[in-house]
Structure formats: C-alpha cells, structure tokens
N, C-alpha and C positions, 0 to 999 in steps of 0.2 A: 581667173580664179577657178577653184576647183571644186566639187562640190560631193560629198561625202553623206549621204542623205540616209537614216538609220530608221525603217520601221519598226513601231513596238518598243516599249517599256520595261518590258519584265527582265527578267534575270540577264536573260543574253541579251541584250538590244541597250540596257542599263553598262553590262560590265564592258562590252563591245565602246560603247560611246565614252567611257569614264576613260579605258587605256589608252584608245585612242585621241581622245584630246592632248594627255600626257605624252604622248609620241609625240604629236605634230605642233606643241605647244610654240614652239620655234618659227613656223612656217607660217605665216599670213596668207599664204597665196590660197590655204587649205581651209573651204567652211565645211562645219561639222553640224546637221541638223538631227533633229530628233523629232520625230509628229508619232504622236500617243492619244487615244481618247481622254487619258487622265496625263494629270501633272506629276505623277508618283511613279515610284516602283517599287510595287506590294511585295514583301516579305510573305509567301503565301505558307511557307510552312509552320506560323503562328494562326493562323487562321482559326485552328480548332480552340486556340487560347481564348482567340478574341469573342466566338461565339460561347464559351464557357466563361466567362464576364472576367477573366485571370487577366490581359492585358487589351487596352485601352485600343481603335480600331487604327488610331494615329501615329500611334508606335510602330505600327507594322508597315505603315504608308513613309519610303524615302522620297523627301520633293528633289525634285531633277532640277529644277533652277538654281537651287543653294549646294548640292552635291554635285553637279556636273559643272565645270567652271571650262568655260571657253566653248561649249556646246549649247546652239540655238534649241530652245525648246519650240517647239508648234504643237499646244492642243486639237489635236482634230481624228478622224477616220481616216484611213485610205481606203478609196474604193476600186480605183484599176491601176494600172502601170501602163503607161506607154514604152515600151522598151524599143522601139527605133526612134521617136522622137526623145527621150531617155527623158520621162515626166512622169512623176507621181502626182494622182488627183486624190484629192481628199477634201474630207465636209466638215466642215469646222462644229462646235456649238451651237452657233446661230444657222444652224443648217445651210450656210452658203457655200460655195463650192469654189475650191485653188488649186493649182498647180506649181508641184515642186520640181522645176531642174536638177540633174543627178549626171554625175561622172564614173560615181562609185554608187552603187546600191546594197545596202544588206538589208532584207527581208526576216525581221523576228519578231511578226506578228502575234507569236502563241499560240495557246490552245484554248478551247471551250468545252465546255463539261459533253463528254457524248451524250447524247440521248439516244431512246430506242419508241421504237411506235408503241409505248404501251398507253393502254387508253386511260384521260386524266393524269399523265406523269408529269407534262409540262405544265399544267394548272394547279394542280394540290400536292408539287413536291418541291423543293426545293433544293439547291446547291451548296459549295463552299468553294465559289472563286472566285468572288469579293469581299470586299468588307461589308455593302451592304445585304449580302446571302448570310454573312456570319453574323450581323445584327439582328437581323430580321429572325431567326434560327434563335438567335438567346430571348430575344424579345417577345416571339409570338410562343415558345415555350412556358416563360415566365408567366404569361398572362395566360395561357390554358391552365398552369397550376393555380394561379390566384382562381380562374371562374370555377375551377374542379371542387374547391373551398366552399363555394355559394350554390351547387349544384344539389340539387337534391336528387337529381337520376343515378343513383348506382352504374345501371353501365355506361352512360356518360359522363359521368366521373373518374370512374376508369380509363376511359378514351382519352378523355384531355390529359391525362396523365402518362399515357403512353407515346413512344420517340422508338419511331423504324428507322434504320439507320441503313441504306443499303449501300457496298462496299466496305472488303474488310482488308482493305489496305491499309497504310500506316495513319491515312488521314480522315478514314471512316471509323479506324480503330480509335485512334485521338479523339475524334470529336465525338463517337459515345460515351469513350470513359470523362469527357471533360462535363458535358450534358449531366452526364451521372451525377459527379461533384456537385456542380451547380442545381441539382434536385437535391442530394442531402443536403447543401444547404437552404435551402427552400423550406424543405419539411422541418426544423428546428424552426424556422422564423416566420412560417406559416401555419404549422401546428398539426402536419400528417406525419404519418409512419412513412420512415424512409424505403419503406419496400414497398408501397404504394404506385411510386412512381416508375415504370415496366420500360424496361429498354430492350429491342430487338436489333441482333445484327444480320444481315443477312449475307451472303458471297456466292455466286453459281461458284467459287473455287474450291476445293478440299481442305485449306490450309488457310488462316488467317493468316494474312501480312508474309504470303508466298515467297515476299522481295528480302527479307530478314533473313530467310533460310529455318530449316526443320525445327534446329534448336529453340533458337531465340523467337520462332514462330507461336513453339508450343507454352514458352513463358508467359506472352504475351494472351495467349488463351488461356492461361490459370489465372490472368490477373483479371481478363472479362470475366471470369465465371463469380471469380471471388469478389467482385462488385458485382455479382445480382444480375449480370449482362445474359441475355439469352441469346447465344450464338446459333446461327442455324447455316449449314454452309452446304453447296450445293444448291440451294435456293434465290429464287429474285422474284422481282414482280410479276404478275400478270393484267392486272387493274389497280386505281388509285380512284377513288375520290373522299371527299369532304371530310369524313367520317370513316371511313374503314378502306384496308386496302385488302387484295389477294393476290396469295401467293403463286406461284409454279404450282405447288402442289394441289393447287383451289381452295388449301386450308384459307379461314379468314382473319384478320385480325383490327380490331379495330382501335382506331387512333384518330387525333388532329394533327401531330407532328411527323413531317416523311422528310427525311436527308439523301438528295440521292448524291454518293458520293463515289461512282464506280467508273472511273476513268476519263481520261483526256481525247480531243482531236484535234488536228491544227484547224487553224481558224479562218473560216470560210474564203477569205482574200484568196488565200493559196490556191484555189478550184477556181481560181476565175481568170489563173493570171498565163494560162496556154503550157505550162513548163510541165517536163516531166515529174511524175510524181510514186513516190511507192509507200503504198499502206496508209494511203491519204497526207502523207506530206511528200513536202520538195523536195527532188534528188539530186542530190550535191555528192561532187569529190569528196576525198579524205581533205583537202584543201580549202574547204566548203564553199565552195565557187560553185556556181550551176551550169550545169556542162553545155556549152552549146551559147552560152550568153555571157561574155567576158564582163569584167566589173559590176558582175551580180553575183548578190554573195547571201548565205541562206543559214542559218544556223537555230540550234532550240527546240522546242515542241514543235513546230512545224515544219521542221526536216528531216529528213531522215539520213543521217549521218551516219557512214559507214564505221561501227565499230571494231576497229584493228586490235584489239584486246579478243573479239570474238569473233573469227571471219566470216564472212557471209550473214554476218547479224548485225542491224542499224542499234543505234546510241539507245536506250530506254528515258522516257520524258521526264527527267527528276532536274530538281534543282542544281546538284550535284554539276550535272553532266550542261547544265543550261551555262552556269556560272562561267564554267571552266571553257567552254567553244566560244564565249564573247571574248573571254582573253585569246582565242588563237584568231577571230574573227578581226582581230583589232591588229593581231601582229600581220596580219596576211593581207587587210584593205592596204596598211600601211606598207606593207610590200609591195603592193603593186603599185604605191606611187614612188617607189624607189628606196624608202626606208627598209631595209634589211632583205631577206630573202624569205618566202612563203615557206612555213611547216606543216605538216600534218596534223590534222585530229587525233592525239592519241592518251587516253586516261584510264588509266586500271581504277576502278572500283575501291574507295576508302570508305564506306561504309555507310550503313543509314543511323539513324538516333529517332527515337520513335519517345515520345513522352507520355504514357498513357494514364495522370492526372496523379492527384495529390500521392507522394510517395513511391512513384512507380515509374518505370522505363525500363527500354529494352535497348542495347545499342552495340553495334559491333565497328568501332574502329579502328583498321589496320586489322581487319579480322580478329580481332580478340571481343570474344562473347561476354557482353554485360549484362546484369539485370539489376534489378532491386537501388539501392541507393547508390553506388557508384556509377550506372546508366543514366542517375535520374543527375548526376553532378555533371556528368560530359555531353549530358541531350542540351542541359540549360550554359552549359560553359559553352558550345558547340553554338548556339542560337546568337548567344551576346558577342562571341566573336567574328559569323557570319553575315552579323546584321550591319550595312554598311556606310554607317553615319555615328558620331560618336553621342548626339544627344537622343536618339532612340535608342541604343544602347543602353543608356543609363535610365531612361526612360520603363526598358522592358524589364533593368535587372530592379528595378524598388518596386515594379509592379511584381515580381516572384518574390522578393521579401514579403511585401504588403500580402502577398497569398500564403506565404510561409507563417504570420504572424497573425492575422485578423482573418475572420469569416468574409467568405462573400457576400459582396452588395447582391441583393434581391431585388430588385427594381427592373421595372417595365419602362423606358424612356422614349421610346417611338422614335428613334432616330431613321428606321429602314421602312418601308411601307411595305406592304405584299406586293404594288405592282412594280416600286421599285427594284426588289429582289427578284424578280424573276425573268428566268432562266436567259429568255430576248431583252428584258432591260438590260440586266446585268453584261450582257457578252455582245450585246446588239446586234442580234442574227433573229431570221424568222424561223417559228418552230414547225416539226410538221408532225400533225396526228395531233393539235392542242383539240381540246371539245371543254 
C-alpha cells in the first residue's frame, strides 16, 4: 500500500485531497489521509459576514467526512515529522500521541494571525481566523452596546461603544464596515444614535486595501468615510489593554473592542521541521516539492511558492492562490505515483471581490473595476460559487436574502468565550510578550 498523508485543512490541503481522491479513485493500492485540528474546511473569506451576525458560523465550516469521499479523515495536531523514518506525529483531542506512516507527504499546515511584542495585544485583542474569533468579536461587541445602555459613565459609554480595527486590508476593511451595520442595527433596537457607536481603522500602509490597487482602493475609502468609519493610515499600535489602547503616535483612544487583523504567518510546525525556508515559510520548486526531500510536497500559506507571473517574487497568501496550488499539488503528488507528468505552479492574478457591507463592494475581475452594486452582485455571486459544498451554498445565499429583507438579529448568544477565542486557543501556539 501506498500512503499519501495530507497536512492541514484549509484551502490547499482541502482542494489538494478532494482532486486527488478523484485521480486515484481507481487505485486501491493508494490511501489518502487527512489529520486537521478541526473536522472542517473554513471558508475564511466569510468570516467578516459571520462576525457581522449576516451568515451563520456553519455555513462557512465544509465537513471533510461528507465532502471528501474516499479520504481518511484524522482529527488531531501535527507536531514533528520524521522524514527518514517517513512518520508524522500528532496529538489527538484526548491529548494522546500517534504516528502516521507516509510515502507521499504534503505539508499545508497554514498560517496564524502574526503578532508583534506590543504589550497587552495577545490578551485584550483579538483576531478573525476562526469562527470562534468571529463569534466571540460579534458577541462581546453586542454585549459592550447592551452594558453602554445601562452605563451611566459618559466616557465609559463611549468606550464600550467604540471597535479599533487594526488592518486595512480587504478583511479588516470587511469587518469594520460589517461591525458598522451590525451597530446601526443595534442602535434602532436598542435605542442610541447610530453615530454613537465610533469605528477606528488603523494601517502602518498609505493606502487601504493596497491589494485592490489605487483605484478601487480609493472607493473603498469613500465608502469607510461615508459610514462614519475613521480611517487613520500610517498608524498601529503601541499598547492595548482593557479599556484604552495607544497608538504609534502616543495619541490615546479608548475602547473595549480591539480586532487585530494585520496579516498572516505560516504556522509554527514549518520552524520545527529542519527544511529550508524563505520569509518564514517552506521553500519549494515551482513544482512544489521541497527541494532536497523527494515525496515531500509543501503548498499555501506556508510556502513560499515561487511566483512565475512575477520572477523573483514568491505567491501572496490569498485564497485565491491557496485554492488553485492544491489543484496542481494533487496533479504532481499523483505524478509522482505515475499518473500523468508533474507541472508547474503557474496563476496570473483574476482579481479580488472585497464586500464592504450592506450595499457596497469593491471588485476587479479579469481586471475590470467594480464598485457600487454591480461589485456587491459578483463579490456574493463570487462567494456562492466558491463555496465548496452545495448545502452551504444554499445555506449562505438565504442568509443574504434574509440580510437583504429583514433587520439584523441583535442578540448576545455566548457561543465563543474570551479564553476560547484567543489568539493560542484559536491557532494553538504559545504567545510571546502576553502580560
């Protein structure tokens, strides 16, 4: 038997194990594993929907047992590789410890929210690369506005009403303007002035949403402004806690709600496993094999995939580019057991779709510049097509009708805890500089 052992869930490690089942659906002699912490593979670019209360946290979760058909699932961690004995160890649930035999290894562990040593960031901030960060983010929002209601402190009623949002990428952009909506609605069904409730963005970048390009960048900054959004760019943290953060500039601002949403890093596994590596991920061929270790293969956020579109520039960590390397990871594992002949990694740029909340989007694809309600038709046509199961599909498109038709649910439901959402729960790494 032959054994094809697939680390990681998410976009690459999902689309990788899907094709390749389908390849080798014929061949008995070939087993196809999958070991993940979770049973799912998160649709992350709804994430901002789900913490803006627009779609349900389960729509965005595909289960891999009922979508992957003829692929072993294994819940568990991986924590090393044995690459001359060719054994993956990993920690189950019940925190007990196994070993995976492998012929073929692909490595697409992911990424984890970067952090930086700023003091209090890992304790009074929070993320959006789960559903419980995107829970936890609508739910302890919600309940700052309800206690804002009952406050009699003027500036602490201010504060719980205020949401820093720092990155003003496509998905720090999404989830203040989604944040926003779900404050107006709040204040009609709670009974404040929708300007009450203060949104900050913050970017050390010059440009919101850089990845969009100039044009559809500066749309997307008249439609923050025009929702009341205060954009500050050039700026980031310097301190967080409880009650008030400060900025770079030592301005202060105070608040209960912090989003840190300012970038990716591959996920710790990768630093532990001896292999070359550039700009903290694995370095792999245009072939995505890892050079130096045959039938190891490395694709996604945590590779650095030599971009042949841009010489001398590795892949950028988008979904996009995640999707699209599981399918050439899937044609090239199955090359090397003899099905067909190994290609290269090669994907020109088809655009982003950015949905930045009730009536609004930015979107450019095939390079043609959208905005306004024809962006907001191809960001959600764009979503229901990418999404890769047909009863979440259906699932997310009556949760955008039901947004299109009915006010949002207001409700506090405590589905996420604080210690659950954070930053080591959610990504299971240990943090440094937490106090």
């Amino acid at each position: 038997m032959t054994s094809v052992v697939i680390v990681g869930s998410g976009f690459t490690g999902f689309e990788c194990a899907r094709r390749l089942a389908r390849t080798l659906r014929r061949d008995p002699s070939v087993t196809i594993t999958i070991v993940s912490p979770v049973d799912y593979m998160l649709y992350t670019p709804l994430l901002p929907d789900v913490a803006g209360g627009v779609v349900d946290a389960r729509f965005v979760a595909i289960p891999l047992s009922t979508t992957l058909k003829g692929v072993r699932t294994v819940k568990g961690r991986v924590e090393s590789v044995d690459f001359e004995g060719r054994q993956v160890r990993y920690r189950d649930p019940d925190d007990d410890v196994h070993t995976l035999s492998w012929d073929r290894l692909v490595l697409t562990p992911g990424s984890v929210t970067r952090l930086f040593d700023i003091p209090g960031l890992a304790v009074h901030a929070r993320g959006l690369k789960s559903t419980a960060e995107a829970l936890y983010l609508r739910d302890h929002f919600l309940g700052q506005l309800e206690l804002a209601n009952d406050d009699g402190d003027p500036v602490r009623q201010a504060a719980r009403r205020t949401v820093v949002v720092v990155g003003a990428s496509y998905s720090g952009t999404e989830l203040a303007l989604q944040l926003r909506a779900l404050a107006d609605a709040a204040a009609e069904q709670l009974g404040f002035a929708p300007e009450a409730a203060r949104f900050v963005l913050l970017d050390v970048a010059k440009q919101v949403m850089p990845e969009v390009g100039e044009r559809l960048g500066a749309a997307a900054n008249r439609v923050l402004r025009s929702r009341g959004i205060d954009v500050r760019l050039g700026l980031t943290l310097k301190e967080v806690r409880a009650d008030h953060v400060i900025l770079s500039d030592d301005s202060r601002i105070d608040t209960h709600t912090v989003a840190w949403v300012t970038g990716v890093t591959g996920a710790p596994l990768v630093e532990t496993l001896g292999l070359p590596m550039e700009k903290g991920r694995l370095k792999v061929g245009a072939d995505l094999e890892v050079a130096g270790r045959p039938g190891v293969f490395a694709a996604g956020d945590a590779a650095a995939v030599p971009d042949l579109t841009r010489p001398g520039q590795i892949t950028q960590p988008t979904a996009q580019h995640a999707t699209r390397q599981g399918k050439t990871l899937a044609h090239n594992v199955a090359a090397s057991l003899g099905y067909g002949v190994p290609k290269p990694y090669k994907h020109h740029d088809m655009g982003l779709v950015v949905d930045l909340g009730p009536h609004h989007a930015v979107a450019n694809p095939l390079n043609v510049h959208l905005s306004g309600f024809p962006a907001k038709f191809v960001t959600r046509a764009y979503h229901l097509y990418a999404i890769p199961r047909a009863a979440n599909r259906w699932a997310v498109g009556l949760a955008y009708l039901a947004d299109a038709l009915f006010d949002r649910a207001v409700v506090s439901i405590g589905l996420a805890t604080n210690d659950e959402a954070g930053f080591a729960a959610s990504e299971g790494i240990p943090l440094p500089g937490a106090d």
